[in-house]
NUKELUM-311745 format. One line per 5 residues: number of its first residue (from 1); their letters; for each residue x, y, z of N, C-alpha, C. Coordinates in steps of 0.2 Angstrom, whole numbers, plus 2048, in hexadecimal, padded with zeros to 3 digits. Example, Ala and Ser with C-alpha at 12.3 -4.5 7.8 and 13.67 -1.06 7.14 Angstrom:
2
1 = as = 842 7E4 827 83E 7EA 827 842 7F0 827 | 840 7F5 823 844 7FB 824 840 800 827
//
This chain:
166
1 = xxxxx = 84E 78A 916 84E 790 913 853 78F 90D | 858 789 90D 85C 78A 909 85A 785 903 | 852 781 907 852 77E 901 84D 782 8FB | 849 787 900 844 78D 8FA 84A 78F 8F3 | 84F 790 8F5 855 794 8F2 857 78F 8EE
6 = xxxxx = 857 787 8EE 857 786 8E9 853 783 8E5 | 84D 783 8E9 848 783 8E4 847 787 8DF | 849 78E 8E1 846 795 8DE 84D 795 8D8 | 852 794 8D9 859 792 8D6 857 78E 8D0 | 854 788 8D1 853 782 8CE 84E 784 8C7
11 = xxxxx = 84B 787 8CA 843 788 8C5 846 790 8C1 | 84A 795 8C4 84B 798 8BE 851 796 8B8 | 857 791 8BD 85A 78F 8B8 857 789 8B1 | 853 786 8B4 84C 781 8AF 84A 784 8AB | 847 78D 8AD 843 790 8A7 848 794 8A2
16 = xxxxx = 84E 795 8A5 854 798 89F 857 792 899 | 857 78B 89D 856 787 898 852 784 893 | 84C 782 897 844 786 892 845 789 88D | 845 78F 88F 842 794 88B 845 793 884 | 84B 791 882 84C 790 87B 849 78A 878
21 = xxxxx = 848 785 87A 843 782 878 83A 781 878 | 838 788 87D 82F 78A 87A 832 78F 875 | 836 792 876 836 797 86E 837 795 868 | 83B 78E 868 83B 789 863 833 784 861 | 82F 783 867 82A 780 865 825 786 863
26 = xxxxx = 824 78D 863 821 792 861 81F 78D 859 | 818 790 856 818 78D 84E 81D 793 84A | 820 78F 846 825 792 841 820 793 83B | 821 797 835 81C 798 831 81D 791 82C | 824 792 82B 825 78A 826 826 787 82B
31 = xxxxx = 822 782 82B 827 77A 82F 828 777 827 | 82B 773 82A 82F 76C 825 829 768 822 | 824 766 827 81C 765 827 819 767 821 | 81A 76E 821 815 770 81B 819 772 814 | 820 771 814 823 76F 80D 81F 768 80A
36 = xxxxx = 822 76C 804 81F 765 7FF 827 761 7FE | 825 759 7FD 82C 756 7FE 830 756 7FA | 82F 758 7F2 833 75B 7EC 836 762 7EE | 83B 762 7EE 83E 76A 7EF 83B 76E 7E8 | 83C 76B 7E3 83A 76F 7DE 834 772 7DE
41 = xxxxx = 82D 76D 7DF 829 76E 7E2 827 775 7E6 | 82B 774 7EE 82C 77A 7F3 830 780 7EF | 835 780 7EB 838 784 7EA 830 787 7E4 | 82D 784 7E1 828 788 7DE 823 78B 7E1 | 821 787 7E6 81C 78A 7EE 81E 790 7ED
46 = xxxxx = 825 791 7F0 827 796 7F3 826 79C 7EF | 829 79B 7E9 829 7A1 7E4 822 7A3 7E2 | 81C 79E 7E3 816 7A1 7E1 816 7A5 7E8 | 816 7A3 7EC 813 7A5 7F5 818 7AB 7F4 | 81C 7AD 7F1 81F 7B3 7F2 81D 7B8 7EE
51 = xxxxx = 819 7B8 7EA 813 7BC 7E8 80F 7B9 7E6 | 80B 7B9 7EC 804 7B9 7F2 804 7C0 7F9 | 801 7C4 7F8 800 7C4 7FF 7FC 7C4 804 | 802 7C4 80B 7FE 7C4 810 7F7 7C9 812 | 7F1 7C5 812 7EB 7C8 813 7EB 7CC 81A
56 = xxxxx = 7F0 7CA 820 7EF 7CC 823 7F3 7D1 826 | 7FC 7D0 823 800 7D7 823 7FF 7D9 81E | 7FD 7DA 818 7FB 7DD 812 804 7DF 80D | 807 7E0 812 80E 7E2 80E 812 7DC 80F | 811 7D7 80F 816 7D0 811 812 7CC 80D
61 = xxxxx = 817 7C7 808 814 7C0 803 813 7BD 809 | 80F 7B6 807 80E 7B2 80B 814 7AF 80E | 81A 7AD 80A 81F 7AA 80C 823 7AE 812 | 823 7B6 814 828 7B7 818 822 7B8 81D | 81A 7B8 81C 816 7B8 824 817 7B4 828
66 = xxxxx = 815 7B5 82F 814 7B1 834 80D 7B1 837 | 809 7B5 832 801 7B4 833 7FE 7AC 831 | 7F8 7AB 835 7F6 7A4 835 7F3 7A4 82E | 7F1 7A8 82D 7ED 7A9 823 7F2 7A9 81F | 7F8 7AA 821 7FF 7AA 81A 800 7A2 81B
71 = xxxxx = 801 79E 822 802 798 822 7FC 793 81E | 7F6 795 821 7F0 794 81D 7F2 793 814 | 7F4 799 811 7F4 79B 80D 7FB 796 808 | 800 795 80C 806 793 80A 804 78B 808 | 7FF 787 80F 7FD 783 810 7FC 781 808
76 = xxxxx = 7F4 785 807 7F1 786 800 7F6 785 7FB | 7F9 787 7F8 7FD 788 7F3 800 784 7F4 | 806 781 7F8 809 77A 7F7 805 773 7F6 | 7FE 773 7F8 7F8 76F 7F6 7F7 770 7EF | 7F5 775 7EB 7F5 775 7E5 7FC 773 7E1
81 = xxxxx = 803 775 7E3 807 775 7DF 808 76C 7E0 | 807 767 7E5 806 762 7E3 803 75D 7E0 | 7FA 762 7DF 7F6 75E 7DB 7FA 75F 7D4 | 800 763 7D0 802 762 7CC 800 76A 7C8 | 7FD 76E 7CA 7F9 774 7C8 800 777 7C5
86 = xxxxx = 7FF 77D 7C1 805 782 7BD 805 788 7C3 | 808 78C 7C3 809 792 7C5 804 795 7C3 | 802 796 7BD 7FD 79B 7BC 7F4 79B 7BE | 7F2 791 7BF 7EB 790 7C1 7ED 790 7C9 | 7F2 791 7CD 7F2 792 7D5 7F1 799 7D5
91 = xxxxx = 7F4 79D 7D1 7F4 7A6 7D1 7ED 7A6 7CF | 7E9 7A2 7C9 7E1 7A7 7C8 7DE 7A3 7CE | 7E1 79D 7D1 7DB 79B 7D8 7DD 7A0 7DE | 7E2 7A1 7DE 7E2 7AA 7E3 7DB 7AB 7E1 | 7E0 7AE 7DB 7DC 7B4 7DB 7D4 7B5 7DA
96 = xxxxx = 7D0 7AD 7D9 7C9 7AE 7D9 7CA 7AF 7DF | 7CD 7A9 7E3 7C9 7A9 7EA 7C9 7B1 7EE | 7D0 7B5 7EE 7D0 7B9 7F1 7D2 7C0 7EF | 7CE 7BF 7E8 7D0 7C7 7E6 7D6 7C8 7E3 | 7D7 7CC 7DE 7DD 7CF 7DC 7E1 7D2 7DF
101 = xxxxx = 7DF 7D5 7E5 7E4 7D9 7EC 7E9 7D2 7EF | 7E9 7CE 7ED 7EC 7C6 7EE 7F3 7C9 7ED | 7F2 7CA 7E7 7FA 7CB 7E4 7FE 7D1 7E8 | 805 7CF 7E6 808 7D5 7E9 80B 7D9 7E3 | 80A 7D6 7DD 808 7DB 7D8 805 7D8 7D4
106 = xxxxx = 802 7DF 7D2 7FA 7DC 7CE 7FC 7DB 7C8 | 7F8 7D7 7C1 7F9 7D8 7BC 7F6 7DD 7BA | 7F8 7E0 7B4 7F8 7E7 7B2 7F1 7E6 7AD | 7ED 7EA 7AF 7E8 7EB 7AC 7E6 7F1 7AA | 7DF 7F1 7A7 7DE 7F8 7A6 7DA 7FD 7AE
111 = xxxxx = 7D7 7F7 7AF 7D5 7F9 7B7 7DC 7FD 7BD | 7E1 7F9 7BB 7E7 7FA 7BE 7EC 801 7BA | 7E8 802 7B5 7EB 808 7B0 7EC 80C 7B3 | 7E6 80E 7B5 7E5 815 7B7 7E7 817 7BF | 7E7 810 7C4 7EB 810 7CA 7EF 813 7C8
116 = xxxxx = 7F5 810 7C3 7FB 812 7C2 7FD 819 7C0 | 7F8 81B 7BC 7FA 820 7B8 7F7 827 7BB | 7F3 824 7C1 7EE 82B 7C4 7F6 82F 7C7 | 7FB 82D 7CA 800 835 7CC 803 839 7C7 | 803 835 7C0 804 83A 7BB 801 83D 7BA
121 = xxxxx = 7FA 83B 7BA 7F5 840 7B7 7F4 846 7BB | 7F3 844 7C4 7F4 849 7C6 7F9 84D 7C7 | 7FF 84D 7C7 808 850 7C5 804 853 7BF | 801 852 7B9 802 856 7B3 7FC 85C 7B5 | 7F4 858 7B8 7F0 85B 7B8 7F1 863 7BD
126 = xxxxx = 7F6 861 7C2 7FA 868 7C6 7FE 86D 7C2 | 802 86A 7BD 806 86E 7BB 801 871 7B4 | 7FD 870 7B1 7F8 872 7AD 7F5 879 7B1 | 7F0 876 7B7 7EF 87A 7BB 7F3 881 7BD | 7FA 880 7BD 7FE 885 7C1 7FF 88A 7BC
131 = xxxxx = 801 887 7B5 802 889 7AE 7FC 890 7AD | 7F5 88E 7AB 7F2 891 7AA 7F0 895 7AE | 7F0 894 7B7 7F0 89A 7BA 7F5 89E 7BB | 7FA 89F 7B9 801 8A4 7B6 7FF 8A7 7B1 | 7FD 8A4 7AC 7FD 8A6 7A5 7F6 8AD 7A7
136 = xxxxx = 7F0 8A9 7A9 7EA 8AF 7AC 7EE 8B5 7AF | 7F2 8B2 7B1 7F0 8B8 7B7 7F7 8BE 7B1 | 7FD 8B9 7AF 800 8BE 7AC 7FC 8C2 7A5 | 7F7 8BD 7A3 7F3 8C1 79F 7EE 8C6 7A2 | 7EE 8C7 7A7 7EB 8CC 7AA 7EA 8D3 7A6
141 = xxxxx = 7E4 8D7 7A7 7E2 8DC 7A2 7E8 8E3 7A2 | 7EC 8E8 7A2 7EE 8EB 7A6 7EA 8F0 7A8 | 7ED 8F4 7AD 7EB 8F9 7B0 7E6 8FE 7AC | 7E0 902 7AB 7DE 906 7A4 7E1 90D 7A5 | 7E3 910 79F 7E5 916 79F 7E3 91C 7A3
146 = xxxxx = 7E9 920 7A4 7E4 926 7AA 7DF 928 7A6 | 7DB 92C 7A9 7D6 931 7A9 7D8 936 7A2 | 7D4 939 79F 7D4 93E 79B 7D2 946 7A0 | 7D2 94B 79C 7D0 950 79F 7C9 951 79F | 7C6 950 798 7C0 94E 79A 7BB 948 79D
151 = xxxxx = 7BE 943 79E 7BF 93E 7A3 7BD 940 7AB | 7C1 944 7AB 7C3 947 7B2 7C0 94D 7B4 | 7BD 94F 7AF 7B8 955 7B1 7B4 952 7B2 | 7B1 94D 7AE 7A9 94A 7AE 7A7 946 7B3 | 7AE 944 7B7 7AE 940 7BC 7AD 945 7C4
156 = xxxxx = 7AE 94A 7C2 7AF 94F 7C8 7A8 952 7C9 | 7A4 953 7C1 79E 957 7C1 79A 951 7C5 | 79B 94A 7C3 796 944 7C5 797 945 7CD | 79C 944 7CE 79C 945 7D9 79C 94A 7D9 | 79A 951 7D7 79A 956 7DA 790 957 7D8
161 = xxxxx = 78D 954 7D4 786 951 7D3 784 94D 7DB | 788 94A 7D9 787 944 7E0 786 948 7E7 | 78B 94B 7E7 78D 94D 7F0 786 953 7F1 | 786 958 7EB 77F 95B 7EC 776 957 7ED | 777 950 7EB 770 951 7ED 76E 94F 7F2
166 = x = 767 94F 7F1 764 951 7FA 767 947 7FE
//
């Protein structure tokens, strides 16, 4: 019995030892591996891949995911930046391959115009709206003046026509 107990002793204390080493073998997004071996280089990687983003958390550049498509993606871009490529022929091969949604901010275009400018327009197109419905309704007709006597006579002879017929 007393040797279960240290078996059972043995193998938990192994797994407490373990365990920081499978959580070290976990994949990291950057390994060492997939830096380029120019710092300068990596430090360029880097700053492209940090706007890029992640296709797959959509709100995180490549650089700070831990999604397999951001490493994918980081991969890519460290391969380009060593074939000797600029910044801006790794940005336009984004963005054929995958779309203008690539970027974590877009360049500004006319297409992007109107994205931008549509809450002002509708902010303005509300307050135009509110404007003229105030103005209608304060321009409202007033009330029409009372009745005349003769007004009011003719009006009495009319309903009292009315009430007699058959």
């Amino acid at each position: 019995m007393n040797m279960r107990r240290f078996l059972a002793a043995s193998c938990v204390g192994f797994s407490l030892i373990a365990a920081p080493a499978l959580v070290l073998a976990v994949d990291d997004p950057i390994k060492p591996r997939d830096q380029t071996p120019n710092p300068k280089d990596e430090a360029r990687a880097e700053a492209i891949g940090s706007q890029l983003r992640c296709l797959v958390c959509q709100n995180e550049s490549i650089e700070d995911s831990s999604a397999g498509l951001a490493r994918d993606l980081r991969r890519v871009v460290r391969e380009h930046v060593a074939k000797g490529e600029n910044n801006q022929q790794i940005m336009d091969w984004m963005v054929n391959r995958y779309g203008n949604f690539i970027r974590l901010k877009p360049a500004f275009s006319f297409s992007t115009l109107l994205l931008w400018c549509m809450p002002v327009l509708t902010l303005l197109l509300g307050l135009a709206s509110a404007f003229i419905f105030y103005r209608r309704r304060a321009a409202a007709p007033p009330s029409p003046p009372p009745l005349t006597e003769e007004e009011k006579n003719r009006l009495a002879q009319l309903t009292k026509d009315k009430d007699n017929a058959p």
